[in-house]
BAGUTOR-51619 format. One record per residue (C-alpha): x, y, z; residue in three letters. Coordinates in nm, 4 decimals. Last residue first. Example, Ala and Ser with C-alpha at 12.3 -4.5 7.8 and 13.67 -1.06 7.14 Angstrom:
BEGIN
SITE        u        v        w res
SITE   1.3670  -0.1060   0.7140 SER
SITE   1.2300  -0.4500   0.7800 ALA
% end
This chain:
BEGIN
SITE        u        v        w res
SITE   4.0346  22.3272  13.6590 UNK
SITE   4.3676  22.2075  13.5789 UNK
SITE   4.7203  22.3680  13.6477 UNK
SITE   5.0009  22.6111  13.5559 UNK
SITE   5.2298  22.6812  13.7335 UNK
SITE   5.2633  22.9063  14.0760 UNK
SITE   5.2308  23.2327  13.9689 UNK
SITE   5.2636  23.5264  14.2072 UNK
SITE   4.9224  23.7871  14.2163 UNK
SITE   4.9350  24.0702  14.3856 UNK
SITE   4.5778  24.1991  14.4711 UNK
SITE   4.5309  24.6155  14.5640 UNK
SITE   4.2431  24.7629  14.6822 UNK
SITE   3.9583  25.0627  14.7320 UNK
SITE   3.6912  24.9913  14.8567 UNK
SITE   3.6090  24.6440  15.0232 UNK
SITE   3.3716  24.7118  15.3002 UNK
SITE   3.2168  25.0510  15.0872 UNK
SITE   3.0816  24.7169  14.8631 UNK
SITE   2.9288  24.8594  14.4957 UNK
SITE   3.2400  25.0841  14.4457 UNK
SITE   3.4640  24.8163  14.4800 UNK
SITE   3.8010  25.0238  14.3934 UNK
SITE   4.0962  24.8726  14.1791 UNK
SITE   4.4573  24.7692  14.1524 UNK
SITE   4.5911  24.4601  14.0195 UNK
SITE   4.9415  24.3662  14.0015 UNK
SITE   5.0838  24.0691  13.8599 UNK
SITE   5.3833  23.9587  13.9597 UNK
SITE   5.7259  23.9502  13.7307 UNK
SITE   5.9149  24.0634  14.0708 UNK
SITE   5.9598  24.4101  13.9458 UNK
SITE   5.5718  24.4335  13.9183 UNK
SITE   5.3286  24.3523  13.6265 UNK
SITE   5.0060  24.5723  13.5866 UNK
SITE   4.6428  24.5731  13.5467 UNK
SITE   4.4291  24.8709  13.6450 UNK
SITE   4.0524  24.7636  13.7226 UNK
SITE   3.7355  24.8314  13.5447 UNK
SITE   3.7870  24.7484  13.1585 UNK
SITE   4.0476  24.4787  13.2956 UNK
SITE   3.8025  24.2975  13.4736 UNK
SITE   3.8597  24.1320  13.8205 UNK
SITE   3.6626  23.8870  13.9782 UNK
SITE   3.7622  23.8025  14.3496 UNK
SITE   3.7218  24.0963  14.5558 UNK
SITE   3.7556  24.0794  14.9309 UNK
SITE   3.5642  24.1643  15.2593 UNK
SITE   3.1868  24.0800  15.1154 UNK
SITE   3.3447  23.8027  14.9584 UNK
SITE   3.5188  23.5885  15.2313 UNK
SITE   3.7744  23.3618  15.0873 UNK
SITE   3.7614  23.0250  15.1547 UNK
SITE   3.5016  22.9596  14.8496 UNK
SITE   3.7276  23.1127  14.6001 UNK
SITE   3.8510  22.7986  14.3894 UNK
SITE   3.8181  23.0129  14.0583 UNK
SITE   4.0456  23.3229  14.1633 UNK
SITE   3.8604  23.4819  13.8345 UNK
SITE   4.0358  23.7055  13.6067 UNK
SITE   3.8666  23.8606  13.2931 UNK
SITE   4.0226  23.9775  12.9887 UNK
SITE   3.8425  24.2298  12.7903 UNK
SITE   3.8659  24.2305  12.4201 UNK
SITE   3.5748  24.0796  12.3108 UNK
SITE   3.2833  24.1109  12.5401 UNK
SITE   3.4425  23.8915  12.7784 UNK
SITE   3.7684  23.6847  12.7856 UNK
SITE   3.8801  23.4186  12.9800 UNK
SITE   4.1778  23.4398  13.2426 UNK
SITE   4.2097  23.1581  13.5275 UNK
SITE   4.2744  23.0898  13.8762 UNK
SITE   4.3470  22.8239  14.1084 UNK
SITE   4.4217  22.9729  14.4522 UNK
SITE   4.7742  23.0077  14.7392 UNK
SITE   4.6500  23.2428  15.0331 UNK
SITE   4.7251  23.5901  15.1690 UNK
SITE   4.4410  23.8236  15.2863 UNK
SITE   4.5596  24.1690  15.4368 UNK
SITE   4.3290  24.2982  15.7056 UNK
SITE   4.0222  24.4476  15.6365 UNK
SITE   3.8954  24.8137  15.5379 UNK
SITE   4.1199  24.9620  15.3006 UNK
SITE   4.1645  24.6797  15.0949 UNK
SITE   4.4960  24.4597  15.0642 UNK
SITE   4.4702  24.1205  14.8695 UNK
SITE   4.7640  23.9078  14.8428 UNK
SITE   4.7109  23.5537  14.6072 UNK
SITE   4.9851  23.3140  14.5323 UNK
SITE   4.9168  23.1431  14.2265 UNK
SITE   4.8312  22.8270  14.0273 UNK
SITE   4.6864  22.8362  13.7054 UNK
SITE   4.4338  22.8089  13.4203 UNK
SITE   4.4687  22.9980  13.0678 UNK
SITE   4.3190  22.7765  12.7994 UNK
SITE   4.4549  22.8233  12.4480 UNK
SITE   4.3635  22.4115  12.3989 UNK
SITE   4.7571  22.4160  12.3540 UNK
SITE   4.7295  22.5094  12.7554 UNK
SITE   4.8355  22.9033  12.8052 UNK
SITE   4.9744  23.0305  13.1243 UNK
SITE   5.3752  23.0363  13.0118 UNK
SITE   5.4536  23.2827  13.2497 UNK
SITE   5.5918  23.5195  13.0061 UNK
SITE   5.3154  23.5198  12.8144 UNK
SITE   5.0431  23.5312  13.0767 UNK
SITE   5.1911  23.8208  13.2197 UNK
SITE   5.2160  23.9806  12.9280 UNK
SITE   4.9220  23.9010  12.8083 UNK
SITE   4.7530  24.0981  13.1601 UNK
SITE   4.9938  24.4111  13.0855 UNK
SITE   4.8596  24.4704  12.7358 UNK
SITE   4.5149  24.3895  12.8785 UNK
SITE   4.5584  24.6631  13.1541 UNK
SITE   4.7203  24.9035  12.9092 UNK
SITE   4.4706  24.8530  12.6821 UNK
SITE   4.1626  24.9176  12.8909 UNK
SITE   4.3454  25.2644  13.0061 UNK
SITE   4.5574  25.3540  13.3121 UNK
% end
């Protein structure tokens, strides 16, 4: 899957969520799943937001990550290096592989939005 598919699928999702303040900010609520290879499934509900970066790529941060154990589970996620897409439920899907942390490898995060909110 290419850059633009993953940012075509991340304005989707934003779009037909809703995600975007009038002040073009792009904060919410959602359900978080992340699956790796080498931990049990995390599931647990987290503020996160889109901005962009150099340009065109969208960036996703779960924002209010302190609960969630980093050196187990991702929690940036850059459409130039993972593969964005939106499920049959309307959730986004991101796939990817931590090559810098073997303890992550490769995973998938589901994402269900919750509303938008404030950071």
């Amino acid at each position: 899957m290419s850059e633009d598919t993953s940012n075509s699928a991340a304005r989707k999702f934003i779009e037909a969520n809703k995600l975007m303040d009038k002040y073009s900010n792009i904060v919410f609520k959602g359900d978080v799943t992340i699956e790796t290879e080498h931990s049990h499934p995390y599931n647990g509900v987290h503020k996160l937001r889109f901005h962009n970066e150099h340009y065109s790529a969208n960036v996703l941060d779960i924002h209010d990550s302190d609960t969630i154990n980093k050196f187990k589970y991702p929690t940036n996620f850059q459409t130039v290096y993972q593969e964005y897409s939106i499920n049959n439920d309307g959730d986004l899907v991101i796939t990817g592989e931590h090559t810098d942390n073997p303890k992550i490898g490769k995973y998938t995060v589901t994402i269900t939005q919750l509303g938008r909110t404030k950071l």
